[in-house]
VOROMAR-345870 format. One record per residue (C-alpha): y, x, z. Coordinates in steps of 0.001 Angstrom, whole numbers, plus 500000, padded with zeros to 6 digits. Each point is the difference from the previous one (the first is absolute). Layout:
YXZ/...
REM end
This chain:
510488482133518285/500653500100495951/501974496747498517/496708497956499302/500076497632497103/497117498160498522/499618498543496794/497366497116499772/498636497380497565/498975496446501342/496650497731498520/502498498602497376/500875503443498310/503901500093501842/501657503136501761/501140500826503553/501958502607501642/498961500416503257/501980502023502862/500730499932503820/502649497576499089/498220497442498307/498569499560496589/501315498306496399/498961498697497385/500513502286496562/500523498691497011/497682501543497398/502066499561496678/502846501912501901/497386502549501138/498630500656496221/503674500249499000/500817502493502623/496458502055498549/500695499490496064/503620501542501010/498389502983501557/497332500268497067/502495499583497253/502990502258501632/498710502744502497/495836500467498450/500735499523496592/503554501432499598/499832502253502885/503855498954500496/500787502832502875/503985499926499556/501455499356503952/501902496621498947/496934498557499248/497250501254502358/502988498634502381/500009496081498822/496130500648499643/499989500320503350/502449497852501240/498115497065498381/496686501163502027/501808500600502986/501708496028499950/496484498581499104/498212501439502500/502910498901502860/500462496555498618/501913497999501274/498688500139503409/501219503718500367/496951501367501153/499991503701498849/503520500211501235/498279499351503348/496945501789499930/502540502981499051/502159499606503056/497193499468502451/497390502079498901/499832503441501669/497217501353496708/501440499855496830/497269499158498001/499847497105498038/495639499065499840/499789497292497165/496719498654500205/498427499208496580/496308499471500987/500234496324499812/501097500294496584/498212502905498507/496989498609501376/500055496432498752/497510498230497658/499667497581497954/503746499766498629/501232498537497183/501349503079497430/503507499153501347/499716500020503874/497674502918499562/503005502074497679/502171499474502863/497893500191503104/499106503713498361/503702500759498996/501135499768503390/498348503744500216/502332500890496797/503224499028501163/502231503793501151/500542499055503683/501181503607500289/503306498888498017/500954496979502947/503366500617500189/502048497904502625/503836500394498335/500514503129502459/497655502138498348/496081500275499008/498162499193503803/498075503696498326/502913501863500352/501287499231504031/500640502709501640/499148499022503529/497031498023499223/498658500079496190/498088496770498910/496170500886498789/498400497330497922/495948499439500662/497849498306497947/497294498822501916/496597498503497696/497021500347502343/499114498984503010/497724501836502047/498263500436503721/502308501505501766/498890503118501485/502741503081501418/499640502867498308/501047502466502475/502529503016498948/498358503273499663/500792503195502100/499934502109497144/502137500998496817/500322497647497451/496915500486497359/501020499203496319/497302499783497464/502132500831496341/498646499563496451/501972500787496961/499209498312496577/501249501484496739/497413500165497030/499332502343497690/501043497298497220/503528500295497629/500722496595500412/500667499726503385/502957502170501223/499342502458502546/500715500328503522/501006502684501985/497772498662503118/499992503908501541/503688499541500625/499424496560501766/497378501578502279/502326503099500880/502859497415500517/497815498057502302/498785503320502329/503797501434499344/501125496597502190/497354500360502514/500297503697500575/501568499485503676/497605497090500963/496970501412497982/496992497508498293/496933500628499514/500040499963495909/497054499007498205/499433500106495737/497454498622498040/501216502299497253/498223498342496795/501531496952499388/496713498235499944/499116496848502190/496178500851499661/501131503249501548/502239498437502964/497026497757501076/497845503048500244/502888501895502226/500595496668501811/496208500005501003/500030503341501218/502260499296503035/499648497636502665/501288496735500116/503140499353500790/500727504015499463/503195499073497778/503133498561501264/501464499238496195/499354500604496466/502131500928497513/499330499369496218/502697501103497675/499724499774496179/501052497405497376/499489496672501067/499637496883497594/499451496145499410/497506500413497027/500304497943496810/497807500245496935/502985499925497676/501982502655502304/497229502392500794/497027499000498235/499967503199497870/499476501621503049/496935498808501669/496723502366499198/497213498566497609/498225496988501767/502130499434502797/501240496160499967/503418498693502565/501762496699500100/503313499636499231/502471500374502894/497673502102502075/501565502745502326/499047503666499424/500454503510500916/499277502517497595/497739502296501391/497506502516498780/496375500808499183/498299502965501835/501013502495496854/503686498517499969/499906497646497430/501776496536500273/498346497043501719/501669496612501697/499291499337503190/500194496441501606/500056498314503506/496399499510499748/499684503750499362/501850500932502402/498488497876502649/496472501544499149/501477503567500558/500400499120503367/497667497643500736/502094498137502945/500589503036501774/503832500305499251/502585502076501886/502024497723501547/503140500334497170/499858500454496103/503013500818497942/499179499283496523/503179502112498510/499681499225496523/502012497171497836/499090496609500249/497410500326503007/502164497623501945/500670497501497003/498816496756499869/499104499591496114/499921497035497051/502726498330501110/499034500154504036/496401498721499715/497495503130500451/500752501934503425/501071503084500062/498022503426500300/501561500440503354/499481496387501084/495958499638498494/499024503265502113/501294498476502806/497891496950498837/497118502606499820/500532501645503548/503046502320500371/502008499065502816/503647501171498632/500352501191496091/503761500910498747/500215500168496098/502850499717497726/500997496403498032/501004501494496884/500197503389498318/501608502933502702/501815502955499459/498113503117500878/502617501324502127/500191496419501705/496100500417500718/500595503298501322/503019499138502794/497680496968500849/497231501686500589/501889503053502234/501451497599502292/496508498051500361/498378502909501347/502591501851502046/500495496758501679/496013499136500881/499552503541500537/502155499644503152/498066497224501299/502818497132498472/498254495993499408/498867500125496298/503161497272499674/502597501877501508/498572503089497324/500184497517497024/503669499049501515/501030503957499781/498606500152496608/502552497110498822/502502501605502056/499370503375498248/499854499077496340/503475497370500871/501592503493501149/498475502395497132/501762497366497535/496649499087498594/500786496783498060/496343498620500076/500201499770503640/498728496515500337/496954500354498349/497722501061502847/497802497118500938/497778499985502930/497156497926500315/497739499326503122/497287497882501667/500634498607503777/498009502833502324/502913501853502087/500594503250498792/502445502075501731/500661503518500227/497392502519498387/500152503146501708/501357501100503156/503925502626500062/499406503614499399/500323500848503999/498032497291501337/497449501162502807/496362501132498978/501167498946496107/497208501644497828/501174503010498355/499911500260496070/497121501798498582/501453501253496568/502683503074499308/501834499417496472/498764503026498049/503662501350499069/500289499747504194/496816502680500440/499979502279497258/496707499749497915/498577502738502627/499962500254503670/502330503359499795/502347498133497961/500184502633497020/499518497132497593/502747497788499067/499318496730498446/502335498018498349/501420496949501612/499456496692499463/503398499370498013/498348502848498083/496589499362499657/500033497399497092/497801499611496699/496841501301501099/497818496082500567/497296500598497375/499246503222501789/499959499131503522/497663496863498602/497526502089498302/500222502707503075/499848497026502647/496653498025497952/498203503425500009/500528500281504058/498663496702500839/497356499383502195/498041498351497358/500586503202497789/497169502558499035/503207502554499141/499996502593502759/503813501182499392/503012500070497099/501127502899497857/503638499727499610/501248502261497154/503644500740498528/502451503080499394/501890500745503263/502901498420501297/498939495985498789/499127498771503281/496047500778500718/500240501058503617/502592496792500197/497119497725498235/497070501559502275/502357498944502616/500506496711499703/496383499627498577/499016501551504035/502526497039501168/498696497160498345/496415500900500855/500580500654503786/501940496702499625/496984497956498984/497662502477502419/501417501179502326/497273502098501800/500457502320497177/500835503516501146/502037502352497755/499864503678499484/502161501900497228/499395503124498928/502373501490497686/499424502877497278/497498502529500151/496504498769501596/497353502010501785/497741499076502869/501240501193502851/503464498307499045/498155496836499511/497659499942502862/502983500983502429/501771497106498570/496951497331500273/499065501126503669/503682499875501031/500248496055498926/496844499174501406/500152501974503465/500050497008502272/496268499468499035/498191502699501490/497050499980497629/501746500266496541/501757503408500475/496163501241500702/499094498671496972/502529501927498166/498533503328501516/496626499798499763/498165503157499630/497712501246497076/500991496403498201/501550500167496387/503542498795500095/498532497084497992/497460499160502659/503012499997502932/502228497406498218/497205497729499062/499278499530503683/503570499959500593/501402497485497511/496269497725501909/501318500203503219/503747499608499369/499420496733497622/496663498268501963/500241500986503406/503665500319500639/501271497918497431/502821502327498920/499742500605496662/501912502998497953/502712499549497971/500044503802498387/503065500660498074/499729503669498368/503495500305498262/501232502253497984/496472500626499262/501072501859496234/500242503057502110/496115500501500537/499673499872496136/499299503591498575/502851501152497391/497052501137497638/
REM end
């Protein structure tokens, strides 16, 4: 069982802690102290030197104990090391008077990851790390059982096409992410345009519950008109203090996206974790009285959200995010995961350790996903393109996905054309050799058979004539007896067999072509 403790407010507007032990009364003007501190010292002047993260945390740590001792014993007895500080009491409350309700939201904004006990930050312990959990909603519990199947991660990258907000390099992120999972593989997902009208069409085209977690990584804000006012698009009104992530618009240009957005993209049907890894998403802003991003989608129906309480390092965001994932990918609880992501950036020296904040609502979540050799575990459906070769007789090489950076805006405008709402039949990819087409057609294939996967694909490479392609079409399709026939009808144009073909493959079999003719400059005539 975690170390429970439970914040509460009484008719007459005073505090309690609550735990196994007992409960006590809080004093409020020590408890807006303890917050201003934190506001003035660790938000505002983002004081990260060790000395005073240390007496940051000491102070935490001997407020939370009191007198009483009572983290000191629920350290010693408790066999899980996670500390569960229940906030929905106070994040929930109404009808407070502007002081009570500064506090009673504050309690959210205090760094619980810094409680330090005089040994050493309760992170940091090597036999059994201390995870703080924020926990603002309370909900029917129902068990969500673990899945016998690799981990499915649904990944979108923003970075728009705007000067004034520096760019990201989100390839490397997703590369990092698959490089740590490449011995316990995931079943990688991208919504490559940065758009959330676009994610809430891609999270309507699978079933519910399809996604284990999403991962949103861009730049991450609390918005002010005097901070980022020039920045909002002709007509679009926020309020002060209101949590963002800078997303895009379906052709790339820059757009902020709230909870509220967010929450329509999916509609309540949320994989059971988000990790919001952009700055501020865990921050609680104005002083401690608007919740966070993390902690309002929670509010909105996410079960766990991670985010970040103040601006991150990329690197830091990177480390995080490896451990995350290799750790659920082998079937850990999503707190032990969050644990080995502290653990990680502690030993990578990353200085903004303490920043990861993880927010949740009461339903029991444990594991994801099932270990890699666990019996009858569903096998993963999708082959990393530099893994396969672009063609099935691996004479194309495509470039890697350390590699393979740079090329969004195309795979945006190749990926909108290939919809299923498209009237485009295909993409023309163009370029002198040696620039990466074949490695663009392949990851183009990839993120199609991703998002549908009873795509079938058949590359042909250089010179085309019939009987190469026919050979080629009738070989994929053999397992249904009727298409190879259709390919050889007698006394029918060539025209007239693939019609009939392309009709049976797509309506009656449901296994449409993905035709990839590369090298295709070698069927152009020299004069």
């Amino acid at each position: 069982m975690p170390l429970n403790f439970t914040f509460a407010l009484s008719q007459q507007q005073t505090f309690e802690l609550r735990c196994d032990y007992g409960s006590r009364r809080l004093d409020k003007t020590e408890l807006a102290a303890l917050i201003d501190l934190c506001e003035q010292n660790y938000y505002a002047q983002q004081k990260d030197r060790l000395p005073y993260l240390t007496q940051l945390g000491r102070q935490l740590y001997q407020w939370l104990d009191g007198k009483e001792g009572w983290l000191r014993r629920a350290l010693d007895e408790a066999d899980e090391q996670t500390i569960l500080l229940d906030l929905i009491k106070t994040s929930e409350a109404k009808g407070l008077n502007p002081e009570t309700e500064r506090v009673a939201l504050g309690l959210a904004h205090l760094p619980w990851e810094l409680l330090h006990d005089g040994a050493g930050f309760l992170i940091e312990r090597q036999n059994l790390s201390v995870l703080p959990v924020r926990s603002v909603q309370q909900r029917q519990t129902q068990v969500i059982n673990v899945q016998n199947r690799p981990l499915r991660l649904l990944f979108m990258a923003t970075s728009p096409e705007d000067p004034r907000v520096p760019p990201l390099g989100f390839e490397q992120e997703e590369a990092n992410i698959l490089q740590a999972t490449k011995d316990q593989l995931l079943a990688l997902i991208v919504e490559e345009s940065g758009s959330v009208v676009e994610l809430a069409n891609l999270v309507k085209s699978y079933p519910e519950d399809y996604f284990d977690v999403f991962h949103l990584t861009g730049h991450g804000i609390i918005y002010t008109q005097k901070s980022y006012g020039y920045l909002l698009p002709e007509g679009v009104t926020l309020a002060d203090n209101t949590p963002c992530f800078i997303t895009e618009d379906e052709v790339g240009n820059l757009q902020f996206t709230t909870v509220n957005d967010l929450a329509r993209a999916f509609r309540g049907r949320w994989p059971r974790v988000a990790f919001l890894s952009g700055c501020h998403t865990g921050q609680v802003p104005n002083n401690g009285t608007v919740p966070s991003m993390a902690q309002a989608l929670v509010k909105a129906g996410a079960g766990i959200v991670l985010g970040w309480a103040r601006p991150v390092y990329d690197r830091t965001g990177i480390v995080a995010a490896q451990a995350l994932y290799q750790a659920l990918a082998t079937g850990a609880t999503v707190e032990t995961a969050v644990k080995a992501a502290q653990q990680e950036m502690i030993e990578k020296e990353c200085t903004d350790w303490h920043l990861l904040r993880m927010y949740r609502d009461t339903r029991p979540i444990a594991e994801l996903v099932t270990p890699l050799r666990t019996r009858n575990r569903e096998k993963l459906k999708f082959t990393a393109p530099e893994q396969e070769f672009l063609d099935e007789n691996n004479l194309v090489k495509v470039a890697s996905r350390f590699e393979f950076v740079g090329r969004r805006r195309p795979l945006q405008r190749c990926l909108k054309a290939l919809q299923e709402s498209s009237d485009q039949i295909g993409v023309f990819i163009a370029g002198m050799g040696g620039l990466g087409k074949s490695t663009l057609a392949a990851r183009l294939c990839t993120r199609v058979q991703m998002q549908r996967d009873n795509f079938a694909r058949v590359v042909l490479i250089g010179p085309l004539d019939e009987k190469g392609l026919l050979n080629k079409l009738s070989n994929k399709f053999e397992r249904f007896a009727d298409v190879p026939a259709l390919l050889n009808q007698p006394k029918m144009s060539l025209k007239g067999r693939l019609q009939n073909f392309f009709e049976a493959i797509e309506k009656e079999y449901n296994q449409p072509l993905l035709l990839v003719l590369d090298d295709f400059e070698q069927n152009i005539p020299t004069h």
